[in-house]
N, C-alpha and C positions, 0 to 999 in steps of 0.2 A: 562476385564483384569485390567479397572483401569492405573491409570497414572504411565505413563513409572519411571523407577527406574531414579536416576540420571546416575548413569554405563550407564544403558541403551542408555541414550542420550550422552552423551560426544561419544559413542561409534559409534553411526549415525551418531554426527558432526564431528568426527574427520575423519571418511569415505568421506568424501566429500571435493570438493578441497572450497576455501576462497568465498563464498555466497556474490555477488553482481547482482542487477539490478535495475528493474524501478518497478511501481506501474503500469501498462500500460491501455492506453486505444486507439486505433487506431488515426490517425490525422485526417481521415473523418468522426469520427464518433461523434455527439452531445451529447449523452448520454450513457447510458448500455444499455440501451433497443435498440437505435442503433448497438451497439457491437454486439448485441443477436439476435437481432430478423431474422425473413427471410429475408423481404422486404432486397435489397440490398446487402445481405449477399457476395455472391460474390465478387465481389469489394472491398469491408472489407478486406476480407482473403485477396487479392492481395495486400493491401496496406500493412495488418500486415504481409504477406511475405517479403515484401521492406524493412519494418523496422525492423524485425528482423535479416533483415542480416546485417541493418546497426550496429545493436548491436552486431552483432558476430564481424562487423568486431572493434569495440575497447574494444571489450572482457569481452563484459556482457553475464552471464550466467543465469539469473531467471528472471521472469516476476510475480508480484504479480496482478491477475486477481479478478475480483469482480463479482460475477452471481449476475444474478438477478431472482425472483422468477416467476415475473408476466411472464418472458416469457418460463419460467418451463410449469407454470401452461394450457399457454394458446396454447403453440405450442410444445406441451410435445417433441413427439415421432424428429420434428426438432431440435431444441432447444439439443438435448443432444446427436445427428448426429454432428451438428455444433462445439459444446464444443468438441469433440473429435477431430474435422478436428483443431481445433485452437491449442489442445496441442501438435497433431503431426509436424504442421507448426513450431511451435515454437522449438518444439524439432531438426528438421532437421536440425536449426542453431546451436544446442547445448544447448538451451534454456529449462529449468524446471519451473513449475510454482507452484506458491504459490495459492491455490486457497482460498477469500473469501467466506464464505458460509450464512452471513445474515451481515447487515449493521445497522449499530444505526447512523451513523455522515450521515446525508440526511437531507433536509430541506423539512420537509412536516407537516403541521398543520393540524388541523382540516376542514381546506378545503377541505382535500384530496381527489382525485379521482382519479380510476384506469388509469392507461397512454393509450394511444394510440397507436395502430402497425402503418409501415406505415412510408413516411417521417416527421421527426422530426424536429420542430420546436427551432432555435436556433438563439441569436440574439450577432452581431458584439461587444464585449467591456466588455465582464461578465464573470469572473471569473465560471467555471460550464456551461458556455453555454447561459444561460438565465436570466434576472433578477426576482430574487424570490420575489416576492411582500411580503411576510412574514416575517419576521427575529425574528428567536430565538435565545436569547442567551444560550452561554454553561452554565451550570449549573438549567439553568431549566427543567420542566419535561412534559412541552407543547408537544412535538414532536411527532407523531403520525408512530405508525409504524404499519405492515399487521399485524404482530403477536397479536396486541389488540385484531385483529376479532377472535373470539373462533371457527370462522368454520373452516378460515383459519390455524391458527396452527396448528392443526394435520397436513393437508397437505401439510406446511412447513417441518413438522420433516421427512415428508415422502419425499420430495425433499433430503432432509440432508443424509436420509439412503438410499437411491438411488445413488446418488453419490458418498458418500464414499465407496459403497461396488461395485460399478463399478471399482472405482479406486486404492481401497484399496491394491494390487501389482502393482501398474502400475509406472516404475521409472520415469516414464513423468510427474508426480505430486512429488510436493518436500515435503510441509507442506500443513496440513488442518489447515487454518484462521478460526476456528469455529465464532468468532464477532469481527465484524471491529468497534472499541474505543465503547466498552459495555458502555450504559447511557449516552453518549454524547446528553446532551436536554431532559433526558428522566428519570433522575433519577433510582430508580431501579425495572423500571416496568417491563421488560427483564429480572429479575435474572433468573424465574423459567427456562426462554425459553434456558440462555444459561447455564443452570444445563440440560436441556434435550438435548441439540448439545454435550456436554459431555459424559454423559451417555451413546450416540446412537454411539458414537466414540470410547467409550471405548468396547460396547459390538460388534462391527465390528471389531477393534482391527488391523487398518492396517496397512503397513511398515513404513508410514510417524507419524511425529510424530502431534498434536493437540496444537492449543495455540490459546489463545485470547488476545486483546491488552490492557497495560499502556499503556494511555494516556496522563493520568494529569500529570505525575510527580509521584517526589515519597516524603514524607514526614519522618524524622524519620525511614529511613528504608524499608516503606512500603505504598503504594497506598493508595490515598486518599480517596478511595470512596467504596463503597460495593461493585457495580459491579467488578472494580478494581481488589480489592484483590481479590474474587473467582478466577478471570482469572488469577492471577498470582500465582494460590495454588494451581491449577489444570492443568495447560498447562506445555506439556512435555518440551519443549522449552519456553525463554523468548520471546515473542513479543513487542515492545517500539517502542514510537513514541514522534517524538522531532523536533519542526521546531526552538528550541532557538540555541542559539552558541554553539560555540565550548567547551566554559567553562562550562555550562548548562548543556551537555552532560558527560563531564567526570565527575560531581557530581552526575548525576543522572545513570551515567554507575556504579559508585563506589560502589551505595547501590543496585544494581543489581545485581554485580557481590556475593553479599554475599549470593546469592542462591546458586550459582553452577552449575546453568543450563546453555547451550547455548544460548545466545543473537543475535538476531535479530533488527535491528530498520526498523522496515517496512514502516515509512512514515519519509524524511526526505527533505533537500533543501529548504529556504526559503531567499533568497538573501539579499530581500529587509530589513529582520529584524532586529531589535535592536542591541546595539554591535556588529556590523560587521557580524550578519547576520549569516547565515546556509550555505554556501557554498561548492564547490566541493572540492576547495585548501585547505580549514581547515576542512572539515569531512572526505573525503575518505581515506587521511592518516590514522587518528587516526581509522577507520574502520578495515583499512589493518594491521595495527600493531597490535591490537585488536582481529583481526578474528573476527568481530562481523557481521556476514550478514546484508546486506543493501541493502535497497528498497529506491532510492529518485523518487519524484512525480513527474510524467512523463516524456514524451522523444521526440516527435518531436512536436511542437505547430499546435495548429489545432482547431477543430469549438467549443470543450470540454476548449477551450482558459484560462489553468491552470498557462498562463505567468503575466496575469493580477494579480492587486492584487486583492486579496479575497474578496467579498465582505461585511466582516464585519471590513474589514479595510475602506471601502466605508463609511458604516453606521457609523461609528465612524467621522468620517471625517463630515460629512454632520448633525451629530447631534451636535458634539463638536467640529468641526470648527482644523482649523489647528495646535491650539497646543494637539491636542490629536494624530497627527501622527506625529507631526512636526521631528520625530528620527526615522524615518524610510527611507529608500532609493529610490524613486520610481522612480529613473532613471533606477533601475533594473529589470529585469525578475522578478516572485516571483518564478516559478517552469519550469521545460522543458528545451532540451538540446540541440534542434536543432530546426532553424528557420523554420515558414511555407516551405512544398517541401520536408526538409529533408537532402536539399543539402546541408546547409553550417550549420555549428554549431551558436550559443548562442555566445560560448568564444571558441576561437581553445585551447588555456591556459587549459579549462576547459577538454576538448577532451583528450589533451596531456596526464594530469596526469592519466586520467582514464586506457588510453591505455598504460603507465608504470606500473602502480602498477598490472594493471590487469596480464600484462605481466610479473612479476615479483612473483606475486602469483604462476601462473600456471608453471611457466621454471624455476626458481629461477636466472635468468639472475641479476644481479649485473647493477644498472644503472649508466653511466657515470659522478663520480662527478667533475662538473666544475666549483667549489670550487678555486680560485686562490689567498686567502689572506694567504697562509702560511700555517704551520704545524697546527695542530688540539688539539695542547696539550694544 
């Protein structure tokens, strides 16, 4: 069928009530391969029942979810019993999910080797769970992904067309995330793989629509990198990703919006950052007044410890010394909404607004202004 008409999209987004949620990954859980695998599964789903009702109760309605392949591959016939218990769960709170289907932003080198089933190994203070002994920076093309194996590819694609034609009517999936930030470390060794996540999506042809993400930015109009622009010349929908400010965003929203497609920012919240940082108080407005769907990284802190900061704000620190963060805030959170538990929020300030606007999208309730300097002329 080939990529949806623009009609076609505005016509699916305007169907749908104002797209917000998290990037999720459980609070017990250390990795994906945690998220996925057997070992423990159980447990998981309890904890992601918990938290999804805590999202219904201040009115988030989508979950962007990340598969992972290895555990496709290795505990097939589980593995895709489990993905279906997790969208139903999710859905019973009102919840839709954005599903990932391959990932380029991973930190794996040439070291690489296949992960382990089983409990997982994760350490107290690291951003992701663990310290990466590796560090690659963005813009190289060191990064090593399954899809270089030529065995494995095929039966990547064959993951990708299993999935979507599973799902392909199912309104418990929202969008197919064909690559999450295409070349991030990798240059554009993935172009062909995410020309064939396209192609395999357009000849399944399902109700949700296909996008891959901007990452970098936009330059002149238009993404900086190869990857980049394929994904934003082919995907039905915009996907974007933005952890700069507020001001950042409505520059790089402006040359967006001169596609015409519906916008999405699938990765955002970053506190600690530059100019006052990525925030709930200054992005969810402009989200809402927008209509732009939103994904911020993550939701309750947990062993996947995404409050820390990053660690390539670590490596910067520890190579160039404190004036190379010295503008950064690290009395903050960097991502996540609610402290270890679950119980008490990050900021209840942060809780509040979410649970107005959310409120305000769905009822059009009018919220009370307690505005008291006078007339507004």
């Amino acid at each position: 069928m080939g990529r949806w008409s623009k009609e076609r999209a505005w016509e699916w987004y305007n169907s749908k009530p104002w797209i917000r949620g998290c990037n999720y990954m459980g609070s017990d859980c250390a990795n994906r391969i945690d998220q996925w695998q057997e070992y423990g599964f159980e447990e998981k789903l309890k904890t992601a029942d918990r938290e999804f009702a805590l999202m219904e109760s201040i009115g988030y309605n989508s979950i962007r979810i990340i598969i992972e392949y290895e555990v496709w591959a290795e505990q097939h016939d589980g593995f895709m019993d489990r993905l279906d218990r997790y969208l139903s769960c999710a859905y019973s709170h009102g919840i839709t999910s954005m599903i990932v289907l391959s990932n380029e932003c991973s930190v794996r080198g040439p070291e690489y080797v296949p992960p382990k089933f089983g409990e997982q190994f994760w350490e107290p203070g690291y951003h992701g769970g663990k310290d990466f002994k590796v560090w690659y920076q963005h813009g190289s093309d060191s990064r090593y992904n399954i899809l270089d194996d030529p065995e494995i590819a095929p039966k990547y694609y064959e993951m990708v067309r299993e999935i979507i034609t599973k799902y392909k009517n199912d309104e418990r999936v929202l969008v197919w995330n064909i690559m999450n930030e295409p070349g991030n470390g990798r240059g554009n060794k993935s172009l062909e793989h995410l020309k064939k996540f396209f192609e395999i999506g357009w000849e399944i042809d399902p109700i949700q629509p296909l996008c891959a993400d901007v990452w970098r930015g936009m330059k002149n109009g238009r993404p900086t990198t190869e990857m980049e622009r394929f994904a934003l010349d082919n995907s039905d929908v915009i996907s974007y990703h933005s952890y700069q400010c507020y001001y950042d965003n409505i520059l790089i929203l402006k040359q967006l919006k001169a596609y015409d497609r519906p916008i999405f920012n699938t990765e955002w919240l970053n506190r600690m950052g530059r100019k006052g940082g990525n925030t709930i108080q200054a992005m969810l407005p402009l989200f809402f007044l927008e209509k732009i769907g939103c994904y911020q990284w993550g939701f309750v802190a947990g062993k996947y410890q995404t409050y820390e900061p990053s660690q390539g704000v670590w490596r910067k620190y520890e190579e160039k010394g404190y004036e190379a963060v010295k503008d950064m805030d690290f009395t903050k959170w960097q991502h996540d909404l609610y402290r270890p538990g679950g119980r008490f929020p990050y900021d209840p300030a942060e809780i509040e607004i979410i649970k107005q606007l959310t409120k305000l999208a769905d009822e059009g309730d009018l919220i009370e202004n307690k505005y008291e300097g006078g007339d507004f002329a």
